[in-house]
N, C-alpha and C positions, 0 to 999 in steps of 0.2 A: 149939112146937118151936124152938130156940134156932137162930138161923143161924149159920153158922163163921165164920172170918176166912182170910185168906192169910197171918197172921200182920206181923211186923214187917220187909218187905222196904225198903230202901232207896231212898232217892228218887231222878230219872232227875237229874241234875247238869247234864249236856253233851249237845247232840244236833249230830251234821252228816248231813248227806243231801246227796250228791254225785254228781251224774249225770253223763252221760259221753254223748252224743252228738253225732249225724248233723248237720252245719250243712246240709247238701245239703235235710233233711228233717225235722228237727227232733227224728226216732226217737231215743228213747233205748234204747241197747245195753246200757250196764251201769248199776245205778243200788247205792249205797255208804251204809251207814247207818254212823254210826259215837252209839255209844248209853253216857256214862260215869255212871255210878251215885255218890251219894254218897258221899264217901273214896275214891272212884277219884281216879288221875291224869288232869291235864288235856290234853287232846287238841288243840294247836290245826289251824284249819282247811286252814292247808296242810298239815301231815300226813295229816290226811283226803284231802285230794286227792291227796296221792301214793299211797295205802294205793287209793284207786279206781282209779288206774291201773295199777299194779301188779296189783291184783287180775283186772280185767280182762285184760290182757296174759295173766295165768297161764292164763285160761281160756279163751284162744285168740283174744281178738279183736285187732284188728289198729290199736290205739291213736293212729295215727301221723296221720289226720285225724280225728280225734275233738275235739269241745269239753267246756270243763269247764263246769255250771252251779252255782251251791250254792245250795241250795233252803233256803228257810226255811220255806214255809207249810205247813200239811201235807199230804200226798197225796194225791191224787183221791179221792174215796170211791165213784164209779161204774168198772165193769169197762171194761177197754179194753187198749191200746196203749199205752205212756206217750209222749207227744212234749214237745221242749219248745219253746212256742211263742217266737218268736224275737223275735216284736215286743215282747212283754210281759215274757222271763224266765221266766212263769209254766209250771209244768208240768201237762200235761192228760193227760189220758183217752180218746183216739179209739176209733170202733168200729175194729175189724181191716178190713183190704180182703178185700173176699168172691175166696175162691179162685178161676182161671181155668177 
């Protein structure tokens, strides 16, 4: 039996990933992909970062002590929390804090 294809999709061009949190704590609140395709326009990374705050904002949070982080590696692949750790930049994966 012949396997399929996805056909002829376009290649990823541009990636940012733009987190938005807690310096208090490291939580990230809003986290912001911003994903351009081959023959897309180019997206630079401060526009990403405004496009994260903004977006956040819409969505209710309250942007005004928030940090900007811009991620390059890619994203945790175990379930959690996202934080980001402070000392390193890097973005992790915590378990949740178990409910009271």
């Amino acid at each position: 039996m012949p396997h399929g294809s996805g056909g002829d999709a376009p290649e990823v061009s541009l990636t940012h990933t733009v987190a938005l949190y807690d310096p208090a704590d490291g939580r990230v609140v809003h986290l912001h992909q911003v994903v351009v395709l081959g023959g897309g326009g180019r997206v630079e990374e401060d526009r990403a970062e405004r496009e994260a705050v903004e977006n956040a904002r819409l969505r209710g949070h309250d942007v005004g002590g928030l940090r900007v982080q811009h991620v390059t590696a890619p994203l945790p692949d175990r379930p959690g929390v996202l934080h980001v750790d402070t000392a390193t930049g890097e973005l992790v994966a915590l378990a949740p804090r178990p409910s009271p």
